[in-house]
PyMOL Python script that loads the backbone (N, CA, C, O; Angstrom):
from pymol import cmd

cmd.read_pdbstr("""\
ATOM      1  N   UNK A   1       0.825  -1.185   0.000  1.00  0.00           N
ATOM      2  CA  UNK A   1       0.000   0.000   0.000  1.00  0.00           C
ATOM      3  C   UNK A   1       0.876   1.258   0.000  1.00  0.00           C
ATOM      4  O   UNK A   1       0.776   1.879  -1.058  1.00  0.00           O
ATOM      5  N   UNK A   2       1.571   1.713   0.752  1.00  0.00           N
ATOM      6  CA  UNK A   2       2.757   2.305   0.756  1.00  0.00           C
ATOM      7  C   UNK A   2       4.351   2.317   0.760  1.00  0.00           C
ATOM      8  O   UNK A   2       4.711   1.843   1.838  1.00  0.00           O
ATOM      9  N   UNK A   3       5.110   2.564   0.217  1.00  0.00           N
ATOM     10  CA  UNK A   3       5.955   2.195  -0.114  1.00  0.00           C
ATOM     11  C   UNK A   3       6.847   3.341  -0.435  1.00  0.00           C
ATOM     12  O   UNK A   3       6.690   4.142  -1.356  1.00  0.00           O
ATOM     13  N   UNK A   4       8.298   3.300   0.897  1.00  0.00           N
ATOM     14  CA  UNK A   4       9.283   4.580   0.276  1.00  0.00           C
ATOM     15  C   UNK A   4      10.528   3.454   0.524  1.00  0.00           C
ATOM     16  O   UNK A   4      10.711   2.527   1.313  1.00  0.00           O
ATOM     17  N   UNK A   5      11.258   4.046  -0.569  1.00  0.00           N
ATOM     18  CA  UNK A   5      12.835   3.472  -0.758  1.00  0.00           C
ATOM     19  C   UNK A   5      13.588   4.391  -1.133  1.00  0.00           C
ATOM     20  O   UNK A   5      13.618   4.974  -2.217  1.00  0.00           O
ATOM     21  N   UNK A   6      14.394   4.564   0.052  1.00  0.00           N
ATOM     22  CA  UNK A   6      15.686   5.857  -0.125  1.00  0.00           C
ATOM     23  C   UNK A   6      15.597   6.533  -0.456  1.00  0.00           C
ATOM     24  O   UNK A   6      16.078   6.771  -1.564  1.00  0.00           O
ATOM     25  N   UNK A   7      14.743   7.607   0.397  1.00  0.00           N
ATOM     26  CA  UNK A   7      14.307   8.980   0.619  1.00  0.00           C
ATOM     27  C   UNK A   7      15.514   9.954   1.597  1.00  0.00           C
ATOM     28  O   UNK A   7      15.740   9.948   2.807  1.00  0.00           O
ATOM     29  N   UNK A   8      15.941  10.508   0.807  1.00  0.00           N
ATOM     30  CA  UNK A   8      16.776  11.637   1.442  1.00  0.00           C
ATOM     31  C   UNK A   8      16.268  13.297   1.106  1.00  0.00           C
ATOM     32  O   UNK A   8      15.876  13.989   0.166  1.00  0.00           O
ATOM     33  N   UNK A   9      16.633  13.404   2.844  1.00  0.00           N
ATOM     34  CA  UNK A   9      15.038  14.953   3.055  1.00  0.00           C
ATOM     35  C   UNK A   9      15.812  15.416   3.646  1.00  0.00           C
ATOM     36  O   UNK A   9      16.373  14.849   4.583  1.00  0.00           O
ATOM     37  N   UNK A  10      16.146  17.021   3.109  1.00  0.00           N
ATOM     38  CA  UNK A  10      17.354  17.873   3.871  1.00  0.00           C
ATOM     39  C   UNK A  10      16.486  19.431   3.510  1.00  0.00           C
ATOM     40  O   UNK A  10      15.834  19.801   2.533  1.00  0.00           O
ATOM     41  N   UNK A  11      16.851  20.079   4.814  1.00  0.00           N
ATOM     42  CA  UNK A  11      16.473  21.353   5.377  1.00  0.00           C
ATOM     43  C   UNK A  11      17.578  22.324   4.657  1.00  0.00           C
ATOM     44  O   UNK A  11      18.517  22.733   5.340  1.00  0.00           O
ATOM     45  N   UNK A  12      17.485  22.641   3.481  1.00  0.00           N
ATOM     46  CA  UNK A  12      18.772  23.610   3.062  1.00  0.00           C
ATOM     47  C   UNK A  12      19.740  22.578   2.917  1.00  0.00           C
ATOM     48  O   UNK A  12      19.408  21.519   2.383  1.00  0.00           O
ATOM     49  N   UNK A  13      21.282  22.822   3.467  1.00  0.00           N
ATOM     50  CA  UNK A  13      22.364  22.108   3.632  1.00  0.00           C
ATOM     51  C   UNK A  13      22.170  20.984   4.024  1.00  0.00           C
ATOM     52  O   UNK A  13      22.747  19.994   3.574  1.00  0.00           O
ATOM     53  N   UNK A  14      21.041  20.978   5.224  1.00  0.00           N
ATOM     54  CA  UNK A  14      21.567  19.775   6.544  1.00  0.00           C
ATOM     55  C   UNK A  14      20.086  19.190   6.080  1.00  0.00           C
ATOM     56  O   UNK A  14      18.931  19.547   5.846  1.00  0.00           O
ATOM     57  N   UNK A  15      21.087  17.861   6.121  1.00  0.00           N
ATOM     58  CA  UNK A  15      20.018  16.212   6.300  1.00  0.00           C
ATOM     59  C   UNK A  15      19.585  16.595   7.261  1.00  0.00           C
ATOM     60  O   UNK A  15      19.926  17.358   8.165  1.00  0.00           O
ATOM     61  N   UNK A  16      18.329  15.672   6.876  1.00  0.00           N
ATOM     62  CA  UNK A  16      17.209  14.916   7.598  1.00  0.00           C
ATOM     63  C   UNK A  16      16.941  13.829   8.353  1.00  0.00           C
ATOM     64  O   UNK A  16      16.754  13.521   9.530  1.00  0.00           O
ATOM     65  N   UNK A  17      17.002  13.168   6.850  1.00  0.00           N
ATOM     66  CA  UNK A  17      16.657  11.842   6.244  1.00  0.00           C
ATOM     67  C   UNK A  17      17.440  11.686   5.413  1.00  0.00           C
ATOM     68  O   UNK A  17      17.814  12.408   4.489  1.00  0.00           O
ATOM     69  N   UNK A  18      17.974   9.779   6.041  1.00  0.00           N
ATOM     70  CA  UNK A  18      19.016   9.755   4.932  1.00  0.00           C
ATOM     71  C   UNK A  18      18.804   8.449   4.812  1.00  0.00           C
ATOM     72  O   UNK A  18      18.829   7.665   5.760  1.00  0.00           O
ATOM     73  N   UNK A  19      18.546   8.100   3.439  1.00  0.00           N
ATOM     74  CA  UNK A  19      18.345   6.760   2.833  1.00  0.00           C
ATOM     75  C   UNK A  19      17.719   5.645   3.535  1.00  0.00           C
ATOM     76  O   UNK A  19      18.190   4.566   3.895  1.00  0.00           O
ATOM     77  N   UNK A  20      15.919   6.415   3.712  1.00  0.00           N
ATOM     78  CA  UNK A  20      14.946   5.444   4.314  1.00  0.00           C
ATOM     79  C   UNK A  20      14.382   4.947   3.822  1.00  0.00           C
ATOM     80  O   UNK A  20      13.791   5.608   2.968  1.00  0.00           O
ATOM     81  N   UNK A  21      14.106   3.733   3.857  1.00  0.00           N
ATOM     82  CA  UNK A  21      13.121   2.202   3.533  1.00  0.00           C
ATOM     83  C   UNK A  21      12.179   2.253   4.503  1.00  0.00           C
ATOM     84  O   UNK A  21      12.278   2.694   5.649  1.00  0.00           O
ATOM     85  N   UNK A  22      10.687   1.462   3.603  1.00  0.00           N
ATOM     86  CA  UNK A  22       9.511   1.839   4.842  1.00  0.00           C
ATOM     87  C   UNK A  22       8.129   1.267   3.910  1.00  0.00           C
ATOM     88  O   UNK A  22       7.547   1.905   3.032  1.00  0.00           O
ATOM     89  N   UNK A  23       7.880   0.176   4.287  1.00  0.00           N
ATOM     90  CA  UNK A  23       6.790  -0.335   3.596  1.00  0.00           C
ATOM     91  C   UNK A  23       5.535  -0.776   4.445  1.00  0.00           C
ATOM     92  O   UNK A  23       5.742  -1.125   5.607  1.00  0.00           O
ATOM     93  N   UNK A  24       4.151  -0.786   3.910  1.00  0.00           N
ATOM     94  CA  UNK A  24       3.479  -0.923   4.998  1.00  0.00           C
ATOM     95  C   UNK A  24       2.622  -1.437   3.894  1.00  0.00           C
ATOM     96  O   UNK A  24       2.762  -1.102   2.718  1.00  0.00           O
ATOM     97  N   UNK A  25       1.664  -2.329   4.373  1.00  0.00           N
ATOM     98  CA  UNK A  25       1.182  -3.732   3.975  1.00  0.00           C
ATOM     99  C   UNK A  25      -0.600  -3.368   4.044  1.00  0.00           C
ATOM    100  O   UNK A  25      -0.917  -3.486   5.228  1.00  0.00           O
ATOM    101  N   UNK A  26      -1.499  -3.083   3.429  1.00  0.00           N
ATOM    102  CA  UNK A  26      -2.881  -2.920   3.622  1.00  0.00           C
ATOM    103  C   UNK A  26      -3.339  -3.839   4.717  1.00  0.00           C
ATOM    104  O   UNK A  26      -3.270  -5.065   4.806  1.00  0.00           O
ATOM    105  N   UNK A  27      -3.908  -2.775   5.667  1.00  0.00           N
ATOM    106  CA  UNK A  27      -4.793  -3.060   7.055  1.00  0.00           C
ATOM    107  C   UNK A  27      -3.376  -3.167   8.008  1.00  0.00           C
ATOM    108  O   UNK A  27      -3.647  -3.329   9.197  1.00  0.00           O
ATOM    109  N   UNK A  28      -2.155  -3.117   7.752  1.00  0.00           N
ATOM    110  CA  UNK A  28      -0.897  -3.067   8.782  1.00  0.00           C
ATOM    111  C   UNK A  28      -1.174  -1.332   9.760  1.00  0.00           C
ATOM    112  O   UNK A  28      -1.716  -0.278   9.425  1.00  0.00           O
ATOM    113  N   UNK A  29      -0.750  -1.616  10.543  1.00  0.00           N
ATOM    114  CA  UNK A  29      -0.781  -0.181  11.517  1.00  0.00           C
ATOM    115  C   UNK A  29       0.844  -0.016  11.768  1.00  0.00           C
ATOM    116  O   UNK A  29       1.505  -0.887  12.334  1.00  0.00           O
ATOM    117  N   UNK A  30       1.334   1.086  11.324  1.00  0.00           N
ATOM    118  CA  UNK A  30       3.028   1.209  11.910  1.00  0.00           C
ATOM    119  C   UNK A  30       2.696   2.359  13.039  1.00  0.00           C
ATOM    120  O   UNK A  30       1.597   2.863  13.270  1.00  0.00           O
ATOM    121  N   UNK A  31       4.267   2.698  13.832  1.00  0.00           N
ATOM    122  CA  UNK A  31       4.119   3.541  14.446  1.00  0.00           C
ATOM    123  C   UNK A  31       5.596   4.381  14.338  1.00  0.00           C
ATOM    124  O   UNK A  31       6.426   3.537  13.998  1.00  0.00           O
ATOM    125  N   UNK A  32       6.210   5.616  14.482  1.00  0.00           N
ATOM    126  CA  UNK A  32       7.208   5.940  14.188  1.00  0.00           C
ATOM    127  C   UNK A  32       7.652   6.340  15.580  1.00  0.00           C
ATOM    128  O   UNK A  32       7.059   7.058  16.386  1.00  0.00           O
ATOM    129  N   UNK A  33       8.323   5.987  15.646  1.00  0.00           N
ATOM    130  CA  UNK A  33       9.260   6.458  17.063  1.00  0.00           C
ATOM    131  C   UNK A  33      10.641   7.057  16.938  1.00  0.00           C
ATOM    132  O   UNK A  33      11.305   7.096  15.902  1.00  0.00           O
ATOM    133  N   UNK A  34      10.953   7.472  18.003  1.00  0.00           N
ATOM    134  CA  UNK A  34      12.313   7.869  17.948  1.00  0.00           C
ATOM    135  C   UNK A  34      12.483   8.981  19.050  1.00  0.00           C
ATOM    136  O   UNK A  34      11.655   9.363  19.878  1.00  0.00           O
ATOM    137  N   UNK A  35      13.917   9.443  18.817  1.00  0.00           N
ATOM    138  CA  UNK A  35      14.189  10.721  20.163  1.00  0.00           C
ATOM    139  C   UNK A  35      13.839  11.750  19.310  1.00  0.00           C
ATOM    140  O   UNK A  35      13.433  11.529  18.169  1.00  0.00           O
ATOM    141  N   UNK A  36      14.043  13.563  20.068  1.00  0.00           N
ATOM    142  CA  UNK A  36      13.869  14.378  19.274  1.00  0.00           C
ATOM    143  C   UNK A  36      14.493  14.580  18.361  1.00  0.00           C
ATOM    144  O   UNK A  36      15.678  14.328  18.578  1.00  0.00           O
ATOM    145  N   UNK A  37      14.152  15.176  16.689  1.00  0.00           N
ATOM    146  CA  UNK A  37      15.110  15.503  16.184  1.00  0.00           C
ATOM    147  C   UNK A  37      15.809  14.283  15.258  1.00  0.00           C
ATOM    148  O   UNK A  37      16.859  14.219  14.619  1.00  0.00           O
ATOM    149  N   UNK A  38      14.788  13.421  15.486  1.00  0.00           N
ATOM    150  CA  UNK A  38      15.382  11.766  14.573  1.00  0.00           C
ATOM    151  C   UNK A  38      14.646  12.237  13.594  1.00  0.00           C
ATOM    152  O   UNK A  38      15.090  11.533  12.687  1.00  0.00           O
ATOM    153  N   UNK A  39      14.058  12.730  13.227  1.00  0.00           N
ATOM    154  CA  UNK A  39      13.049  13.237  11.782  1.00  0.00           C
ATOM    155  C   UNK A  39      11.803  12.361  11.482  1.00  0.00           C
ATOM    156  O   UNK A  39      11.462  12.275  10.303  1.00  0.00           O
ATOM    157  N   UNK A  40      11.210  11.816  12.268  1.00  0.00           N
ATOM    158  CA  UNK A  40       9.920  11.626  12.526  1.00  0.00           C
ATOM    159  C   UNK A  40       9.066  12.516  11.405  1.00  0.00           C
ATOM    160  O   UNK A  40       8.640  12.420  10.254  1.00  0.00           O
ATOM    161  N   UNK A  41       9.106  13.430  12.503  1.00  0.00           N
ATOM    162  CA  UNK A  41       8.071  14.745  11.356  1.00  0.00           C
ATOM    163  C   UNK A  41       8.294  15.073  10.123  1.00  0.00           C
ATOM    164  O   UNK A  41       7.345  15.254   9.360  1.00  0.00           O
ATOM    165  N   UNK A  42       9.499  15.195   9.742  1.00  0.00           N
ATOM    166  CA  UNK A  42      10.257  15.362   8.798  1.00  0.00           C
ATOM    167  C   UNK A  42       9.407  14.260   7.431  1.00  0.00           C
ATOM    168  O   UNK A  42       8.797  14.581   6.411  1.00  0.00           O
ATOM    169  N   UNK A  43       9.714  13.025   7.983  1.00  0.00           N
ATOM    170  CA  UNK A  43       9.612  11.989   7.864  1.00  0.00           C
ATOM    171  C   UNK A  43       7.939  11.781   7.014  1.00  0.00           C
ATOM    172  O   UNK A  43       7.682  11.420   5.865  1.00  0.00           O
ATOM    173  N   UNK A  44       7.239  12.096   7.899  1.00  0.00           N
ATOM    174  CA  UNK A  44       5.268  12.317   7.910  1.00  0.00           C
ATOM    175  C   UNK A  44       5.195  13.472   7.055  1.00  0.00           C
ATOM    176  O   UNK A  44       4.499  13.265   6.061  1.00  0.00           O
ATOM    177  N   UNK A  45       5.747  14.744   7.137  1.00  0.00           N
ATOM    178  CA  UNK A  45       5.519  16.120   5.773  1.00  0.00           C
ATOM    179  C   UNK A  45       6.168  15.388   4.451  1.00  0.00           C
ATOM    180  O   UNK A  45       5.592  15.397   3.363  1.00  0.00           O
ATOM    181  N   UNK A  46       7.194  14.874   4.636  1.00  0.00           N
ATOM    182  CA  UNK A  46       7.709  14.108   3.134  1.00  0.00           C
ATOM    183  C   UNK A  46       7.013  13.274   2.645  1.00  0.00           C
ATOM    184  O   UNK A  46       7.053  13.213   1.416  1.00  0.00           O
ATOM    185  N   UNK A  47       6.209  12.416   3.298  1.00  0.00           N
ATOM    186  CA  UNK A  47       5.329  11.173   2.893  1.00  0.00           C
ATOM    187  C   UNK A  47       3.833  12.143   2.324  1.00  0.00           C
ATOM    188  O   UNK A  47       3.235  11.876   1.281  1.00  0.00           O
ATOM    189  N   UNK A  48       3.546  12.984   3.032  1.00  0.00           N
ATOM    190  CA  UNK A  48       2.297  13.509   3.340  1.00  0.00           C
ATOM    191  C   UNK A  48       2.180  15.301   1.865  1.00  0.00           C
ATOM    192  O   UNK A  48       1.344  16.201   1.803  1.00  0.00           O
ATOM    193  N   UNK A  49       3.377  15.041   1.049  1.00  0.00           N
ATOM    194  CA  UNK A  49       3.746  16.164   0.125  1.00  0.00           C
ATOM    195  C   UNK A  49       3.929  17.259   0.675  1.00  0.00           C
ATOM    196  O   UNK A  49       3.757  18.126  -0.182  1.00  0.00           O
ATOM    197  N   UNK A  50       4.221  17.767   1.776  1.00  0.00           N
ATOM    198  CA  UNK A  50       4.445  19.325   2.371  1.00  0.00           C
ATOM    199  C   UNK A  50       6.092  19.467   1.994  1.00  0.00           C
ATOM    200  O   UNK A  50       6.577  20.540   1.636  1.00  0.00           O
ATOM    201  N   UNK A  51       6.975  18.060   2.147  1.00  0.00           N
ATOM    202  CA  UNK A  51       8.145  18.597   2.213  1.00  0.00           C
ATOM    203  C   UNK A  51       8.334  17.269   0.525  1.00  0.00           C
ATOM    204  O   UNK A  51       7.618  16.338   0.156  1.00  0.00           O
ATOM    205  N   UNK A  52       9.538  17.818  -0.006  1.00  0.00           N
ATOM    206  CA  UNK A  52      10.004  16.860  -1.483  1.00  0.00           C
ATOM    207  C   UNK A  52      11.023  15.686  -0.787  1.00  0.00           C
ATOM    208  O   UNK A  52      11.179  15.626   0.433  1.00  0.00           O
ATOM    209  N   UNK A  53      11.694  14.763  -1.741  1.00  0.00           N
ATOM    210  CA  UNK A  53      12.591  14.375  -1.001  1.00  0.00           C
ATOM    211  C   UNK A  53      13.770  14.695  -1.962  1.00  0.00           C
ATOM    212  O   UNK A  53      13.454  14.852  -3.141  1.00  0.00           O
ATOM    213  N   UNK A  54      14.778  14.786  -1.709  1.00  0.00           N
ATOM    214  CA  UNK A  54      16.207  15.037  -2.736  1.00  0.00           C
ATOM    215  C   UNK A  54      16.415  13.690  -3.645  1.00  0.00           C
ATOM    216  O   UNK A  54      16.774  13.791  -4.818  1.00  0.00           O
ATOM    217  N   UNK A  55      16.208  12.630  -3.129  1.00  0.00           N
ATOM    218  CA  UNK A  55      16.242  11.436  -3.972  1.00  0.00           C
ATOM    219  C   UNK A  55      15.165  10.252  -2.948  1.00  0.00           C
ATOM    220  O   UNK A  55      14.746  10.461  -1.809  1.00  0.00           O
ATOM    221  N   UNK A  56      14.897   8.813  -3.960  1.00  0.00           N
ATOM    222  CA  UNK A  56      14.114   8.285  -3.230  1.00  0.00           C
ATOM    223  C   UNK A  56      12.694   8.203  -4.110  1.00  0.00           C
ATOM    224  O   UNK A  56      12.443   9.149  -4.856  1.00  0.00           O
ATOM    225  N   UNK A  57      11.872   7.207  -4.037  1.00  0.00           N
ATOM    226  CA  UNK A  57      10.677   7.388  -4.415  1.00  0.00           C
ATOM    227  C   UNK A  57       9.571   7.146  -3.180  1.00  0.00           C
ATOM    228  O   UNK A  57      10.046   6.716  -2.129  1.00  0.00           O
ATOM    229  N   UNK A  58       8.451   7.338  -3.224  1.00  0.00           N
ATOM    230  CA  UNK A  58       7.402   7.446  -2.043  1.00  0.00           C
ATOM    231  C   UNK A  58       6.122   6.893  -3.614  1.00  0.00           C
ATOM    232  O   UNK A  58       6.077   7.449  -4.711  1.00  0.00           O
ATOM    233  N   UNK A  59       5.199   5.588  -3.111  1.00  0.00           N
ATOM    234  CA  UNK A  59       4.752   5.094  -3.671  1.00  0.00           C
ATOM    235  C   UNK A  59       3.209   4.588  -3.157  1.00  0.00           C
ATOM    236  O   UNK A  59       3.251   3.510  -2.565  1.00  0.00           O
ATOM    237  N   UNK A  60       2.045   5.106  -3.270  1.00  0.00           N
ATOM    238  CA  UNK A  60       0.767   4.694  -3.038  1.00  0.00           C
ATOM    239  C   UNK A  60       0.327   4.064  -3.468  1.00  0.00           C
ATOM    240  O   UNK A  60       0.526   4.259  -4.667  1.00  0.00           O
ATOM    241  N   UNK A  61      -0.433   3.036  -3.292  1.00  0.00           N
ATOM    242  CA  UNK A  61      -1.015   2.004  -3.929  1.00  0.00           C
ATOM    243  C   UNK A  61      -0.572   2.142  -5.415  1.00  0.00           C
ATOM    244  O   UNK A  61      -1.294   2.413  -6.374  1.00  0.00           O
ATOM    245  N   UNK A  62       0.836   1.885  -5.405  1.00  0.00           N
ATOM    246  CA  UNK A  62       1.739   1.439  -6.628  1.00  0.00           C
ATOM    247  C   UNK A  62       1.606   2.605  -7.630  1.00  0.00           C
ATOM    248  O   UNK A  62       1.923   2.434  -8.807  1.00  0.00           O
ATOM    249  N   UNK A  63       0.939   4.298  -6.985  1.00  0.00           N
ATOM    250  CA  UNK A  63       1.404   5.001  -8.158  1.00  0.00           C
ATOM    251  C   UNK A  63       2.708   5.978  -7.428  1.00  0.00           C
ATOM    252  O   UNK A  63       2.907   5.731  -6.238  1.00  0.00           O
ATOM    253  N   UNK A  64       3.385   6.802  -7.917  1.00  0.00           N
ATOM    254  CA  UNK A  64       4.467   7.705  -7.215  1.00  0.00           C
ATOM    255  C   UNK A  64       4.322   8.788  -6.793  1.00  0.00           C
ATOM    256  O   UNK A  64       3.961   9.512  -7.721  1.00  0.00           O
ATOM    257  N   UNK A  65       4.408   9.361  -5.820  1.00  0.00           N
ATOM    258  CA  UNK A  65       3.536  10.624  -4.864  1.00  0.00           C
ATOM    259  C   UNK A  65       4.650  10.994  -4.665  1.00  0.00           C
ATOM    260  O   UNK A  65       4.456  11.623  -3.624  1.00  0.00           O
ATOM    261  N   UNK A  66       5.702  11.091  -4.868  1.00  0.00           N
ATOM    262  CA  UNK A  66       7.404  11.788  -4.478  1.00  0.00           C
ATOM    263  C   UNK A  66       7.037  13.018  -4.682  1.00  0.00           C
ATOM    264  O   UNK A  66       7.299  13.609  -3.634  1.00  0.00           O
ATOM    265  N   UNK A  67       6.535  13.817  -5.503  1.00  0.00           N
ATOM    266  CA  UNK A  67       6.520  15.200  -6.269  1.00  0.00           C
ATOM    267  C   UNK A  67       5.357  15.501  -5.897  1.00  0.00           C
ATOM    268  O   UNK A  67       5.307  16.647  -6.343  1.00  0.00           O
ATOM    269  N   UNK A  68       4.676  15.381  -5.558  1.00  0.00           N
ATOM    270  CA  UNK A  68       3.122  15.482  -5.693  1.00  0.00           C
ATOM    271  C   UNK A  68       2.380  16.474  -4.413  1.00  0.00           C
ATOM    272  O   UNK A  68       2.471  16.210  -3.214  1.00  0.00           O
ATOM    273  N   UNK A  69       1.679  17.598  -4.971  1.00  0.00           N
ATOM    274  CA  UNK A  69       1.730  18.195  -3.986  1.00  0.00           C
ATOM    275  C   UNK A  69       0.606  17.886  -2.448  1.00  0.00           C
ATOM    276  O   UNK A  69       0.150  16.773  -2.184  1.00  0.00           O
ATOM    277  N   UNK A  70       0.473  18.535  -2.017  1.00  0.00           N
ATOM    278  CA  UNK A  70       0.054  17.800  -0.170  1.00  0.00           C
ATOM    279  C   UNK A  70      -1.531  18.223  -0.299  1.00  0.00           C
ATOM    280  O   UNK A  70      -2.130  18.103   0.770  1.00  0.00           O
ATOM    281  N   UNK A  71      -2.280  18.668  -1.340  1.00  0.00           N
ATOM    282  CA  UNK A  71      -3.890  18.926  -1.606  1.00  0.00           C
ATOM    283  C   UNK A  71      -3.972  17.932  -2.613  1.00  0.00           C
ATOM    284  O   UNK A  71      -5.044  17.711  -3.177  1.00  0.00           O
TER     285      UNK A  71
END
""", "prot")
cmd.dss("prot")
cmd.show_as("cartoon", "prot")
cmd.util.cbc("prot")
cmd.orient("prot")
């Protein structure tokens, strides 16, 4: 159902996200964790089109949402 492979998400200069894998399976529930500042959020605006990724594709029910804007 969803599907990102090596997504790298940087603020200006400075990484984010660096070369994440992340698949999730119809009716699966994930949860994202981490400390502050692990890019969580980062993470959810890139998936969600607010933020792009520098490389990487992000994939919805097998079409490509990488570029695509967040409306």
């Amino acid at each position: 159902m969803l599907d990102v492979r090596g997504i790298d998400v940087a603020y200006g200069g400075i990484r984010a996200v660096r070369q994440l894998n992340l698949h999730v399976n119809p009716g699966e529930l994930v949860a994202l964790i981490g400390a502050n500042g692990a890019g969580k959020s980062t993470i959810l605006k890139t998936i969600s089109g607010l933020m792009h990724p520098r490389s990487g594709s992000i994939k919805f029910m097998d079409k490509e949402i990488s570029h695509m804007d967040a409306h």
